[in-house]
C-alpha positions in Angstrom: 100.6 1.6 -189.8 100.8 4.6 -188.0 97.6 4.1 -186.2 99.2 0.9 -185.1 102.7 2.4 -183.7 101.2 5.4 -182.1 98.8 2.6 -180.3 101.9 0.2 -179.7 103.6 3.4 -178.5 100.9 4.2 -175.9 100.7 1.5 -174.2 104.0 0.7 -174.0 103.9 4.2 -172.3 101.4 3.0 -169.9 103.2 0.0 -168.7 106.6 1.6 -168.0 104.4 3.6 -166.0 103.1 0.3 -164.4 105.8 -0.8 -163.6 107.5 2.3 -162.4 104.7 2.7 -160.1 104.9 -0.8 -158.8 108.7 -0.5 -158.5 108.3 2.4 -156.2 105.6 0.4 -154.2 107.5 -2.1 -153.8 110.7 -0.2 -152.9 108.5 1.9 -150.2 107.0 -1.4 -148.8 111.2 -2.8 -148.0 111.4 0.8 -146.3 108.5 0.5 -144.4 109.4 -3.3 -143.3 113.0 -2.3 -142.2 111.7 0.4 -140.4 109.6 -1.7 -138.7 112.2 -4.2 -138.1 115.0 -2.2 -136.5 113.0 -0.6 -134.5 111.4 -2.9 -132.6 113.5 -5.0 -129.5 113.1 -8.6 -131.0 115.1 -9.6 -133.6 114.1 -11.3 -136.8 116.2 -13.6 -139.2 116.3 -15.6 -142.3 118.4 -18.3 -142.6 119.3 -21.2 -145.3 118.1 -24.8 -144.4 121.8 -26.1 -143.5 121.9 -22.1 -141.5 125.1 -21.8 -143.5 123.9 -18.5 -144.6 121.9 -15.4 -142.9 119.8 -13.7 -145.8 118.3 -11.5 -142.5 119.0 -10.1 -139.3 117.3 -7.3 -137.7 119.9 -5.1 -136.0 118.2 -6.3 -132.4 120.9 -9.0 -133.3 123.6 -6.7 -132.2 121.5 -5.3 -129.2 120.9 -8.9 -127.9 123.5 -11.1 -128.7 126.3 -8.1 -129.1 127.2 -9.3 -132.7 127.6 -6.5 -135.1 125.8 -7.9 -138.6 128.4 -7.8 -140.6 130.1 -10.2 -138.4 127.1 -12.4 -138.1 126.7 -12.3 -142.0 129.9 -13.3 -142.9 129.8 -16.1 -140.0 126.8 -17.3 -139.6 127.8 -19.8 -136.8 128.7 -16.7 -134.9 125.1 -16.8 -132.9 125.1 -20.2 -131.9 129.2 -20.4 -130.4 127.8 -17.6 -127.9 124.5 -20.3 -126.5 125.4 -21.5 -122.8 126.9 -24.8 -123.5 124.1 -26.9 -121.6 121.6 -25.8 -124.3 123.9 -25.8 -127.5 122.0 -29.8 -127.4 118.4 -28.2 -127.2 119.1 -25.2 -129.4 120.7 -27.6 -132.2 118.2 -30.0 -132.3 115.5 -27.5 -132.2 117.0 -26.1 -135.6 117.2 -29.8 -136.9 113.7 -30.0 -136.6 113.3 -27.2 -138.4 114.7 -27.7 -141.2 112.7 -31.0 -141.3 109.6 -28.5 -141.5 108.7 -28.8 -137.4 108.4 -24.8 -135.9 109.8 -24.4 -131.9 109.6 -22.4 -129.4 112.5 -22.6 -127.6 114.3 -20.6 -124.4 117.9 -20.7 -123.8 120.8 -18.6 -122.4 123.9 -16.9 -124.2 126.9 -15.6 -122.4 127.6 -12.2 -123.6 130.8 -10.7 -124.5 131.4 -8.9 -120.7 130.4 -12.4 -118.8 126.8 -12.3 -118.3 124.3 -14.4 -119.3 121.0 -13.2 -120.9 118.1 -15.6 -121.7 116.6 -16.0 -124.9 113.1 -17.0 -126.0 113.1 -17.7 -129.5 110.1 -18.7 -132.4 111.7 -20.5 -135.5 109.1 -21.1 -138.5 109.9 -23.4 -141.6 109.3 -21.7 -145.3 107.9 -24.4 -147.5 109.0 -24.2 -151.0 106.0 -24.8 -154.1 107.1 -28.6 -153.8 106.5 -28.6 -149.9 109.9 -28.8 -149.5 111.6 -26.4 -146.7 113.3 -23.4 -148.7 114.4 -21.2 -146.0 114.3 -21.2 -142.1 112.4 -17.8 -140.4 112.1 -17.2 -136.6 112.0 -14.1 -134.0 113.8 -14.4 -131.1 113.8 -11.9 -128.3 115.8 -11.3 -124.8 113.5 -12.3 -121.7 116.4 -12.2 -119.1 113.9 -9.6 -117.0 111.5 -12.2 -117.1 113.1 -14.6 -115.9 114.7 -12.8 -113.1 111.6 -11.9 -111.7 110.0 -15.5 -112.1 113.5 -16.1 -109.8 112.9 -13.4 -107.4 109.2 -14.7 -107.4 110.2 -18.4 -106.4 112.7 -16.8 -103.7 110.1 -14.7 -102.3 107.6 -17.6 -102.2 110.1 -20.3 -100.7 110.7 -17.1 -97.5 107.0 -17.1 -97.1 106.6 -20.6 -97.2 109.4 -20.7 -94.6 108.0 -17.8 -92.6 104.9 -20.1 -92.4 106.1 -23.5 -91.2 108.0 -21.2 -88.8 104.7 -19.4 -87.6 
């Protein structure tokens, strides 16, 4: 019997170590991940299927859409009462969708805090459950106002040269 509890013992031994080591893997992997994630410009979330709770935010959320997280967190609607009123219809029924299981890429504005308006190009992803079922709603989304300032000044500078021409 000894034999036996100085085996049992051992290896009991060995898998607290098992697990301790995959415990510390796992808690350096979160590190590395929100590393990752709050340093880097877009902002990634994790919603519920009815978006009625925000399991993630990436603190780009409070860079882009001036909403501190805790805010956002404890209202999740918070996000969508700042969209530009002409795509709240676009925006909404892109997140339908997506609960449904359909992924979109979508671009819209949102009127910041001072006035302005920034433009937004966001990526939402469905999260099947084992059943096939959607468990959870994932997307990126990230601020392309430059972009599309210089597609503007583009167009303007075209439409002068194309004026410039029917003049010459």
């Amino acid at each position: 019997r000894l034999v036996t509890s100085i085996q049992r013992a051992v290896q009991e031994a060995r898998e607290r170590k098992g697990r301790s080591r995959a415990e510390n893997a796992l808690r350096h992997s979160e590190e590395r991940f929100r590393e990752m994630a709050d340093n880097i410009r877009e902002m990634f979330w994790c919603a519920s299927v009815d978006g009625q709770q925000i399991f993630y935010a990436s603190r780009a959320c409070e860079q882009i859409w001036k909403i501190p997280l805790v805010e956002l967190y404890a209202r999740p609607s918070r996000w969508l009462e700042q969209t530009w009123a002409e795509d709240k219809p676009r925006v909404n029924h892109a997140r339908k969708l997506l609960a449904q299981g359909t992924a979109y890429n979508l671009e819209y504005r949102i009127l910041q805090p001072d006035g302005s308006c920034r433009w937004i190009e966001e990526h939402g992803y469905p999260v099947p459950g084992p059943h096939g079922q959607v468990e959870r709603m994932v997307g990126v989304a990230h601020d392309i106002t430059d972009r599309k300032q210089l597609e503007e000044q583009l167009q303007q500078a075209q439409k002068i040269d194309a004026i410039g021409q029917l003049a010459g």
